[in-house]
Kinemage of the C-alpha trace (Angstrom):
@kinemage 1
@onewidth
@group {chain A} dominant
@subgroup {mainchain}
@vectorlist {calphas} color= white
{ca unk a 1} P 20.652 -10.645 -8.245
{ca unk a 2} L 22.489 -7.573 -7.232
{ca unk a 3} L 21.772 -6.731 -3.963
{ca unk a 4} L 19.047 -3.624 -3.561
{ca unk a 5} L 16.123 -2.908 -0.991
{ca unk a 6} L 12.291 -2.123 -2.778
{ca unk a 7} L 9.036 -0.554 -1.601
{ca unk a 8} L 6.500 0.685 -3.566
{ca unk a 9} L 3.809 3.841 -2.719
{ca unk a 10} L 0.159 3.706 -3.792
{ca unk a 11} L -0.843 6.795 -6.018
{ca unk a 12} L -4.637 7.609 -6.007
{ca unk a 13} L -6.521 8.944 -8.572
{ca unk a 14} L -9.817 11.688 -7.860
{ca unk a 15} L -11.724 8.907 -6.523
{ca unk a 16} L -9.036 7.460 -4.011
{ca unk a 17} L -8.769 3.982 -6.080
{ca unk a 18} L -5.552 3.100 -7.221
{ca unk a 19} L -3.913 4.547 -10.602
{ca unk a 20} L -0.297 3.752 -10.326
{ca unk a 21} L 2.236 2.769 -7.637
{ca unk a 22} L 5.839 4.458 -7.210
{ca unk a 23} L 8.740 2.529 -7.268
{ca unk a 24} L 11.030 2.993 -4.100
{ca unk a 25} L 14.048 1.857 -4.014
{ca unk a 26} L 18.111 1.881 -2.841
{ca unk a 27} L 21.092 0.055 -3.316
{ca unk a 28} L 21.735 -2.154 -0.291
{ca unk a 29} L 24.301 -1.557 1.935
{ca unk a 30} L 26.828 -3.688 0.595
{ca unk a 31} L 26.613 -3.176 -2.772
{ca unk a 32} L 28.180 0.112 -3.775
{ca unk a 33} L 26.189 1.146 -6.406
{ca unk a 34} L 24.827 4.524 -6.756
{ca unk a 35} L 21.355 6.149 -7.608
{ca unk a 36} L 22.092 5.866 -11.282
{ca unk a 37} L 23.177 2.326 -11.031
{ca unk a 38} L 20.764 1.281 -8.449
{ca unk a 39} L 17.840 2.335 -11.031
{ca unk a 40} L 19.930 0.182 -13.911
{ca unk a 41} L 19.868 -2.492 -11.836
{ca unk a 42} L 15.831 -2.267 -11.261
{ca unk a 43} L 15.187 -1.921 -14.417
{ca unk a 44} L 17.150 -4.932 -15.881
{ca unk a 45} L 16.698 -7.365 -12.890
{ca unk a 46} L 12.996 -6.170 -11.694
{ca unk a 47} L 10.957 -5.034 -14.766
{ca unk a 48} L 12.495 -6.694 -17.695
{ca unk a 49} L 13.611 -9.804 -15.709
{ca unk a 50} L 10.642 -10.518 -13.452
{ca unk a 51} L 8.322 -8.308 -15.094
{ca unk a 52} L 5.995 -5.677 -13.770
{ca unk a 53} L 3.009 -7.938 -12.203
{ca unk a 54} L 5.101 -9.142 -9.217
{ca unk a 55} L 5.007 -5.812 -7.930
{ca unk a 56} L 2.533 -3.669 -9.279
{ca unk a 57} L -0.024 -5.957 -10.814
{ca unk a 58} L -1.882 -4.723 -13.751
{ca unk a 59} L -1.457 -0.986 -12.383
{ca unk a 60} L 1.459 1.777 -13.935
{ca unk a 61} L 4.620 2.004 -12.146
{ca unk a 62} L 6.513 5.008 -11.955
{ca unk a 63} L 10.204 4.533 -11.713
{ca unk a 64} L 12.582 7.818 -10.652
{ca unk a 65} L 15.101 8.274 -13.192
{ca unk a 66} L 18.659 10.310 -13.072
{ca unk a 67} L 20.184 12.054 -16.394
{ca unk a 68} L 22.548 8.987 -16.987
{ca unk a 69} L 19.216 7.087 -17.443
{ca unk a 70} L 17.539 9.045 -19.194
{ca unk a 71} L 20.010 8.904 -22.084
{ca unk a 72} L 20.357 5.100 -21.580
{ca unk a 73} L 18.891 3.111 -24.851
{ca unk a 74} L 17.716 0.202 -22.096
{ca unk a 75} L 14.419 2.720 -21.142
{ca unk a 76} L 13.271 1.973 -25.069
{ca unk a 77} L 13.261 -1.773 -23.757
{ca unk a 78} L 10.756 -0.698 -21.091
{ca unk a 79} L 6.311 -1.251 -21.708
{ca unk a 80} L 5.024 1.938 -22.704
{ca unk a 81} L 1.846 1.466 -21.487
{ca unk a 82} L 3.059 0.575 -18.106
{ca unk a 83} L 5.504 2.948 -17.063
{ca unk a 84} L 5.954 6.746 -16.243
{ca unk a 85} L 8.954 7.797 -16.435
{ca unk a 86} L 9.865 10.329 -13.682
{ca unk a 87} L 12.290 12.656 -13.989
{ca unk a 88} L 14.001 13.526 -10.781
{ca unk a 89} L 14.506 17.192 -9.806
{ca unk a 90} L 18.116 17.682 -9.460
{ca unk a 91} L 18.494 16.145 -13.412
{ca unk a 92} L 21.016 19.046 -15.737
{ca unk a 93} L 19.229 19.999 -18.497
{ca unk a 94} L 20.799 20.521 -21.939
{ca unk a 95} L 19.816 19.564 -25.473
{ca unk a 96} L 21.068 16.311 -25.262
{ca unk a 97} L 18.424 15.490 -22.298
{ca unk a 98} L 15.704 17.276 -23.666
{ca unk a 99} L 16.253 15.588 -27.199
{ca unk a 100} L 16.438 12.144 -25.194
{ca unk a 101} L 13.049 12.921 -23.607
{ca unk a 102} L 11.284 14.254 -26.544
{ca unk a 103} L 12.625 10.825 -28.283
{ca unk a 104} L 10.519 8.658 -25.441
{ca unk a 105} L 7.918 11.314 -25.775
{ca unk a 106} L 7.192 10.873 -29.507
{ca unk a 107} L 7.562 7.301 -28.510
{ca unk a 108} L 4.824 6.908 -26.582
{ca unk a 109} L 6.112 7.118 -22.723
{ca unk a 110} L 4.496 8.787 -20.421
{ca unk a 111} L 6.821 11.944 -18.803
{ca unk a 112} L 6.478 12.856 -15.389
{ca unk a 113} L 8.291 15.589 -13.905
{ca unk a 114} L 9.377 15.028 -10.188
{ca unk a 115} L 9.594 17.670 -6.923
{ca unk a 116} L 8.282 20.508 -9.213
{ca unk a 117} L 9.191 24.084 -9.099
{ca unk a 118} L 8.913 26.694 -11.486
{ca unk a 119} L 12.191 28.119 -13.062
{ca unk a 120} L 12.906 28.718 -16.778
{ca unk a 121} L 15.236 26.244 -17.386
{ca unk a 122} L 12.927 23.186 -17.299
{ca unk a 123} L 9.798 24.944 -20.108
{ca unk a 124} L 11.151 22.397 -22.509
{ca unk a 125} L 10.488 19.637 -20.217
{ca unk a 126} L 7.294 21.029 -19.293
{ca unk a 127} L 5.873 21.292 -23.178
{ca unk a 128} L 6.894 17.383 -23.107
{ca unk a 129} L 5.537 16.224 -19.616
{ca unk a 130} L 2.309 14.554 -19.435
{ca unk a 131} L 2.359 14.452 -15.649
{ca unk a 132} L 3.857 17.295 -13.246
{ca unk a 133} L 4.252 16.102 -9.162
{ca unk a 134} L 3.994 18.772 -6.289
{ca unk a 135} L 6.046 18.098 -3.273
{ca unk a 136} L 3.586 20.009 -0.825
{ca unk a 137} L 6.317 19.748 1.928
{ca unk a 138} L 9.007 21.645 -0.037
{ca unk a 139} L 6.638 24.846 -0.930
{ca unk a 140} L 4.284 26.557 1.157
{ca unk a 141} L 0.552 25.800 0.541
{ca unk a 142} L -0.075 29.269 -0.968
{ca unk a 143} L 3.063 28.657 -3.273
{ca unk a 144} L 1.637 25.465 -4.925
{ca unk a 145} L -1.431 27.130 -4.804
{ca unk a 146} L -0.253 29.835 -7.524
{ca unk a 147} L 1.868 26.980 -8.642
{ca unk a 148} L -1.398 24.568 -9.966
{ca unk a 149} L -2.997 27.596 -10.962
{ca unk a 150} L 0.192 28.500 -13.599
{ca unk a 151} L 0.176 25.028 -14.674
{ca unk a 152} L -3.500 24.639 -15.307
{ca unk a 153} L -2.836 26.417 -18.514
{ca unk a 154} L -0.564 23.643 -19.789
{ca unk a 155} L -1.324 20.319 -21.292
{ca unk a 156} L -0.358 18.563 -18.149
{ca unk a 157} L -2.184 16.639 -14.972
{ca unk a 158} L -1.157 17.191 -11.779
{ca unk a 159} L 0.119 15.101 -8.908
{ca unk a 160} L 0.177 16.367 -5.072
{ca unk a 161} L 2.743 14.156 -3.185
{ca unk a 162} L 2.950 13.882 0.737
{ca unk a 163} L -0.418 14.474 1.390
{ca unk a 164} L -0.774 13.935 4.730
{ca unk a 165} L -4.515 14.163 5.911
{ca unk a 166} L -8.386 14.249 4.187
{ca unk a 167} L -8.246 18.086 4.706
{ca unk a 168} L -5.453 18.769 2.487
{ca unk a 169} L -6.600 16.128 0.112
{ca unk a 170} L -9.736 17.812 -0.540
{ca unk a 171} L -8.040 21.091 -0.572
{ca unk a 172} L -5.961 20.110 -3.716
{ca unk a 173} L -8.749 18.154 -5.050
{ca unk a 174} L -10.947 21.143 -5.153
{ca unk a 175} L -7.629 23.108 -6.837
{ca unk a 176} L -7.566 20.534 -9.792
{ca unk a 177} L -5.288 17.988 -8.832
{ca unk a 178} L -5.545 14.569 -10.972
{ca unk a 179} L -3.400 12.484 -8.511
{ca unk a 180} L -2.528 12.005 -4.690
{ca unk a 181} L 0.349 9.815 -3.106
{ca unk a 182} L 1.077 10.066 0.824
{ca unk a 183} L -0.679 8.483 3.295
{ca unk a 184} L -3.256 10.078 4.414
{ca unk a 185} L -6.096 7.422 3.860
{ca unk a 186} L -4.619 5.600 6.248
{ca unk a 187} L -5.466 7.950 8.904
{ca unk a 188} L -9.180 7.865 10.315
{ca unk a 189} L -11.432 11.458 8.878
{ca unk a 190} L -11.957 12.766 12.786
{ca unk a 191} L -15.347 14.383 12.400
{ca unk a 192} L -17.431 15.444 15.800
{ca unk a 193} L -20.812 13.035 16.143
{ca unk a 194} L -19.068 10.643 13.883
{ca unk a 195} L -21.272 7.252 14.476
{ca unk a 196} L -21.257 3.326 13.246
{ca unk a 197} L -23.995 2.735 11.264
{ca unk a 198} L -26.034 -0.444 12.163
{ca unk a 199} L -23.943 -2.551 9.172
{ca unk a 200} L -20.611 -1.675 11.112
{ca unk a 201} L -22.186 -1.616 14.499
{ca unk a 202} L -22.685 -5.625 14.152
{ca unk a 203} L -19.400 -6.657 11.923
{ca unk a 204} L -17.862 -5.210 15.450
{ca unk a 205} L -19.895 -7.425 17.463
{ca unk a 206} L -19.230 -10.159 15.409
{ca unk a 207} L -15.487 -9.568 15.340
{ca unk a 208} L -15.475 -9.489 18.799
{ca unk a 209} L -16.993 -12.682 19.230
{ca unk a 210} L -15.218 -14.303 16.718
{ca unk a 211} L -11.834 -12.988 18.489
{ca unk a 212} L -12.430 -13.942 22.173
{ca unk a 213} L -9.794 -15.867 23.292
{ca unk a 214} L -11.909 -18.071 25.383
{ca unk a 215} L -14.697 -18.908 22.462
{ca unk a 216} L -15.353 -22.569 21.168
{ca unk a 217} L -15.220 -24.219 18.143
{ca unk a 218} L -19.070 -24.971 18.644
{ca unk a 219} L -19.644 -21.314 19.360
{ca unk a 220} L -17.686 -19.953 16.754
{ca unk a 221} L -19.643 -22.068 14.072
{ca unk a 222} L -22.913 -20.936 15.432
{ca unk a 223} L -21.901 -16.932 15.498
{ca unk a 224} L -20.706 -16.956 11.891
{ca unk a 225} L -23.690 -19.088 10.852
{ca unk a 226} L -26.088 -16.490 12.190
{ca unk a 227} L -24.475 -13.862 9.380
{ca unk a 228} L -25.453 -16.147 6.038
{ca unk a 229} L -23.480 -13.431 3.941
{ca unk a 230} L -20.305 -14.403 5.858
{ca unk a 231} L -21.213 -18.050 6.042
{ca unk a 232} L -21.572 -18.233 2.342
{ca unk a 233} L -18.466 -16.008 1.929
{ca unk a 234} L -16.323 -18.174 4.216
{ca unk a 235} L -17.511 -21.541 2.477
{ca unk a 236} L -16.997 -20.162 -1.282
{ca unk a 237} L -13.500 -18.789 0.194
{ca unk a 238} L -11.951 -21.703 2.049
{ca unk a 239} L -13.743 -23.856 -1.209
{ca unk a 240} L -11.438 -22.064 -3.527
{ca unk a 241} L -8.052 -22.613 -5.131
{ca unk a 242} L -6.196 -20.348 -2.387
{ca unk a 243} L -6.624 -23.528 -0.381
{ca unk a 244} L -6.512 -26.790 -3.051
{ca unk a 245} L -8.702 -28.764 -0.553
{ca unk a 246} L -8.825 -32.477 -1.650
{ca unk a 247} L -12.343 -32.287 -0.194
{ca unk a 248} L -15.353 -29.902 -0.260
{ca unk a 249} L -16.291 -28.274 2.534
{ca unk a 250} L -19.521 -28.118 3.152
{ca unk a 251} L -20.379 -26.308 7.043
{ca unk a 252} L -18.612 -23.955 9.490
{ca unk a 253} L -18.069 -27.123 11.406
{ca unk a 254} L -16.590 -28.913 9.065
{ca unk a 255} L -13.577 -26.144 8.087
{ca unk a 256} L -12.718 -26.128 12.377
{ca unk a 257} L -12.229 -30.191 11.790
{ca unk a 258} L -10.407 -29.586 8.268
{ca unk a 259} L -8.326 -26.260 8.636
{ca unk a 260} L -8.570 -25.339 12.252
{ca unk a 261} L -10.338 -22.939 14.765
{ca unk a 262} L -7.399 -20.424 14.133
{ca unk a 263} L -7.151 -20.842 11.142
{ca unk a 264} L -11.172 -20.185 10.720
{ca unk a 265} L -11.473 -17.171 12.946
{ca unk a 266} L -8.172 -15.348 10.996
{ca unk a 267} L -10.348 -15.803 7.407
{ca unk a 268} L -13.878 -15.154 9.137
{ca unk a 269} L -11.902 -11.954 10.572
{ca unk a 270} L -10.606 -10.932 6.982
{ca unk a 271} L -13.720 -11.081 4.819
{ca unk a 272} L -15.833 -9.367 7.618
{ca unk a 273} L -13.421 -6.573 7.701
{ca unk a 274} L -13.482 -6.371 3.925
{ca unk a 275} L -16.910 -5.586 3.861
{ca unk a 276} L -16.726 -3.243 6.724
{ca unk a 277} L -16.448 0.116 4.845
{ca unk a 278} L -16.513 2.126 1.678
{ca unk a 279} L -12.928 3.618 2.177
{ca unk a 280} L -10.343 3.521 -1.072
{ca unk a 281} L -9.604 -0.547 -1.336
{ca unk a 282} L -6.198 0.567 -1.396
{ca unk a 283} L -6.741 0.761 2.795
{ca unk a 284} L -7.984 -3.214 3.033
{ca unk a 285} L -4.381 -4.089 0.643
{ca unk a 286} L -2.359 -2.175 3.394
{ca unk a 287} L -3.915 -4.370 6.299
{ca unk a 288} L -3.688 -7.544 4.124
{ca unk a 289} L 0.446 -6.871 3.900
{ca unk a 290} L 0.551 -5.508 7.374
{ca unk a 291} L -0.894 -8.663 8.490
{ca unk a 292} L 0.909 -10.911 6.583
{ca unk a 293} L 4.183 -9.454 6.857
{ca unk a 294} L 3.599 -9.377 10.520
{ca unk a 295} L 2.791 -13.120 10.651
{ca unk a 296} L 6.304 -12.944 8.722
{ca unk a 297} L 8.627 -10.664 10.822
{ca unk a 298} L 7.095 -12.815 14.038
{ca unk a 299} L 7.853 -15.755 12.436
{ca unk a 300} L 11.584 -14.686 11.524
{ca unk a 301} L 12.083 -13.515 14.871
{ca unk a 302} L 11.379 -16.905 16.352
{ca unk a 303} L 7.773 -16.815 17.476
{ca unk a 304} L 5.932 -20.129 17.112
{ca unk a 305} L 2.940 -19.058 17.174
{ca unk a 306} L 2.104 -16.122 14.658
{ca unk a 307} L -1.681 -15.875 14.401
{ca unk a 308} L -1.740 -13.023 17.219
{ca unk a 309} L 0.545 -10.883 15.084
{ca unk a 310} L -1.365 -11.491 12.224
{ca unk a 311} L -4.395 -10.219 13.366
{ca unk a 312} L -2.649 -6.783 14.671
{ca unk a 313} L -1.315 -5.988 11.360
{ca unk a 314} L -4.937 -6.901 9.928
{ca unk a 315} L -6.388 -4.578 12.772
{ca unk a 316} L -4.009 -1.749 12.130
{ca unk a 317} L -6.514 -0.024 9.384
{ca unk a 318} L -9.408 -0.028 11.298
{ca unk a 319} L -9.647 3.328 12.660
{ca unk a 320} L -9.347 4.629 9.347
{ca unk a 321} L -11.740 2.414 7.711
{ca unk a 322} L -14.368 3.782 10.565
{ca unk a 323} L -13.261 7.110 11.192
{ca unk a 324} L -12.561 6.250 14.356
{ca unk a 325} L -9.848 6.800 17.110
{ca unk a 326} L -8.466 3.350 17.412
{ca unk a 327} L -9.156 3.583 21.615
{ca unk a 328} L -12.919 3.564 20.521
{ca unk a 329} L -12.573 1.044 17.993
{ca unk a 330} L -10.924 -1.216 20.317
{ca unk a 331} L -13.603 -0.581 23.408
{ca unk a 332} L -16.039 -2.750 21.213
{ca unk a 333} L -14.010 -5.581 20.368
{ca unk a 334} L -12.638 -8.350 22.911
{ca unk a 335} L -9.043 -8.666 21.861
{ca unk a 336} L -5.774 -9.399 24.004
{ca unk a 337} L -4.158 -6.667 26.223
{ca unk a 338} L -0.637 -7.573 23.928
{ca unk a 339} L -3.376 -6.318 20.890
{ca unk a 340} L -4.389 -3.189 22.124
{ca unk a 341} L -0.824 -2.465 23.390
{ca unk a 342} L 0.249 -2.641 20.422
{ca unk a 343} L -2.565 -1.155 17.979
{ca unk a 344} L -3.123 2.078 20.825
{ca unk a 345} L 0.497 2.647 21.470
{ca unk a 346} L 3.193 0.348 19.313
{ca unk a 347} L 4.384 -1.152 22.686
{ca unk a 348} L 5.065 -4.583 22.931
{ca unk a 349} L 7.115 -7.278 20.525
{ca unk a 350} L 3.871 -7.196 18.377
{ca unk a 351} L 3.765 -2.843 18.395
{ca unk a 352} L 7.711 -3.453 17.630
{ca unk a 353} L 6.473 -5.404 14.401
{ca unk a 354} L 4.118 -3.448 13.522
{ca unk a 355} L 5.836 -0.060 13.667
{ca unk a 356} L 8.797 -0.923 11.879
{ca unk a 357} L 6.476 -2.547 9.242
{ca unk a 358} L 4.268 1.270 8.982
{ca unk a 359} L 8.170 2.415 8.742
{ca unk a 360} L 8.730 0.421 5.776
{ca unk a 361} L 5.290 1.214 3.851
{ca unk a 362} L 6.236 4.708 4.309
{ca unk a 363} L 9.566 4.342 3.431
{ca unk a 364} L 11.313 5.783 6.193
{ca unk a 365} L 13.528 3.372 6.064
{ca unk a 366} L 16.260 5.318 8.532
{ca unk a 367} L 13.835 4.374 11.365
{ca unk a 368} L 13.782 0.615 10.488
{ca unk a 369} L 15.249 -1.563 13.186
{ca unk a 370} L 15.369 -4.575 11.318
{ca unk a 371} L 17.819 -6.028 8.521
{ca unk a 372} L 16.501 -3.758 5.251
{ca unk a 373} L 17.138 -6.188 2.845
{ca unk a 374} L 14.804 -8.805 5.474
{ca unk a 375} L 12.292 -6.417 5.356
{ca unk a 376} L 12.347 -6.052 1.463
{ca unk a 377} L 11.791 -10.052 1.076
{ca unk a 378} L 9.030 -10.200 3.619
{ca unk a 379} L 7.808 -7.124 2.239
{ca unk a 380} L 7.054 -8.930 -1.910
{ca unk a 381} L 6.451 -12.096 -0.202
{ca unk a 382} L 3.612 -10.259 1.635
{ca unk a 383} L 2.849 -9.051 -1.965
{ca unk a 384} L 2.327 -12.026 -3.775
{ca unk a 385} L 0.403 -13.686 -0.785
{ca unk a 386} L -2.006 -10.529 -1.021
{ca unk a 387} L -2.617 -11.111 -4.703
{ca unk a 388} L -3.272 -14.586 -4.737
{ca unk a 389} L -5.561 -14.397 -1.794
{ca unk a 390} L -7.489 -11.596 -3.462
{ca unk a 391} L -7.849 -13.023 -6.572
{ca unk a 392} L -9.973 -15.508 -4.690
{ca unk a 393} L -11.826 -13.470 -2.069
């Protein structure tokens, strides 16, 4: 396979859950393609090759494409009903594009129009665009406020990209935006007199007892048999295919002897944090791949033991699932001074890990300190992990 780097950002629909993802990608440093090539490449190797579902599951996938692609016949070969095609900003516009993407129109693809801004030029595109994205870093807020309000008119929905906190989420959501993509549900909703309820009050406890670095395996069993809905969880869990246990397990107990008390505390750790909030479940899927590529990078850096780093990249939401700041968070669990080094401040090999990985899901790749095309394997293989563990949790 040619060489090339991939990421992928979440886009949310009104209700924060998952609608599509964007494809991110770039031609790796050795192999000389450019933009136009690099998407050829995707396209033949990633979605025709491998197919969509290794990447983006059963959810659309937008994929940026230049002029020369646009009036390539291989887009035809491309699933309709899984695709948007985005049309990059800086594309020429004649005849012969706008005749290529009223041909995939009329076709049945769905046209998005990248890094909008208004000039005359593109009001054929627009008349053919089902989707129309909003940089909200390249205009002022007042600008794509009159923008949205010119393009409510039009047959089109409306995506705000680089949204950066709740605030200006809501703002664009009470403008009539259909879509958001940015991070900003990864960052805790600071509101004064914020407080646990009693639900979240004692998954905290229970973390923090599960997490002590001194606890027993005898101790451990009795604290998670105390909460029968993660006892049952944990059984049905470690009883399912994600494991392919020869033998039934049928107590706490008996998972320590089978599996380990690591091993037991790291998936009594993930299903209590899944049920530790209502925020979008797109928050829990970024601490599943932060954790496991974690485990990963640790692991590829030549640490032998990789269950501390695993649970920092799984602990890395948390202030955003509570609406916390992560200091206060961290005052009511018992974790390791190299944990809250890391989580508080990104100091430490494990903060090293964990920032670069943030870098990554961002795509800022520029600030990266590790090999790219590394960081692109651990990166799906933290992907496919996440989906088969999920399809059992």
């Amino acid at each position: 396979m040619t060489n090339y780097i991939i990421g992928r950002q979440p886009i949310l629909g009104r209700d924060l859950q998952v609608h599509a993802y964007e494809l991110l990608y770039r031609n790796g440093p050795l192999s000389g393609m450019d933009g136009t090539a690099a998407t050829q490449q995707i396209i033949t190797d990633l979605l025709l090759e491998q197919g969509l579902s290794e990447t983006v599951g059963t959810h659309k996938a937008f994929i940026n494409l230049t002029r020369e692609n646009l009036l390539n016949p291989i887009l035809e070969a491309l699933p309709k009903e899984q695709v948007v095609l985005e049309i990059l900003e800086d594309v020429a516009i004649d005849d012969q594009l706008i005749a290529a993407v009223k041909s995939l129109s009329t076709q049945g693809y769905t046209i998005a129009l990248d890094d909008f801004v208004f000039s005359p030029e593109w009001e054929p595109l627009i008349e053919l665009a089902n989707i129309i994205k909003l940089d909200l870093r390249v205009q002022t807020r007042e600008q794509n406020s009159e923008l949205i309000k010119r393009l409510k008119s039009r047959n089109v929905e409306l995506l705000a990209e680089k949204v950066e906190s709740y605030e200006e989420y809501e703002f664009f959501l009470n403008l009539g935006c259909d879509y958001f993509q940015g991070f900003f549900f990864c960052e805790p909703s600071l509101v004064k007199g914020t407080k646990l309820n009693s639900n979240q009050s004692a998954t905290l406890r229970l973390l923090s007892e599960i997490n002590n670095p001194d606890v027993l395996a005898d101790d451990i069993a009795a604290v998670i048999q105390q909460d029968v809905g993660l006892s049952h969880k944990l059984l049905k869990y470690i009883n399912s295919a994600f494991f392919s246990l020869s033998q039934k397990i049928e107590s706490i107990k008996h998972a320590i002897v089978l599996l380990g008390l690591d091993e037991v505390k790291r998936w009594a750790t993930l299903i209590a944090i899944s049920d530790i909030s209502d925020k979008p479940d797109q928050l829990l899927h970024l601490s599943l791949q932060r954790a496991k590529m974690s485990e990963l990078l640790a692991a590829y850096s030549g640490e032998k033991d990789t269950s501390p780093y695993f649970l920092i990249g799984l602990f890395s939401t948390l202030d955003a699932l509570l609406d916390l700041p992560m200091e206060e968070v961290l005052e009511k669990l018992n974790l390791s001074e190299q944990a809250t080094e890391a989580l508080i401040s990104r100091e430490g090999k494990a903060g090293i890990f964990l920032k670069n990985i943030i870098y990554y899901q961002k795509w800022e790749l520029e600030e990266v300190e590790f090999d790219l095309d590394k960081m692109s394997a651990i990166f799906h293989e933290s992907l496919k992990w996440e989906r088969e563990l999920l399809s059992n949790l």
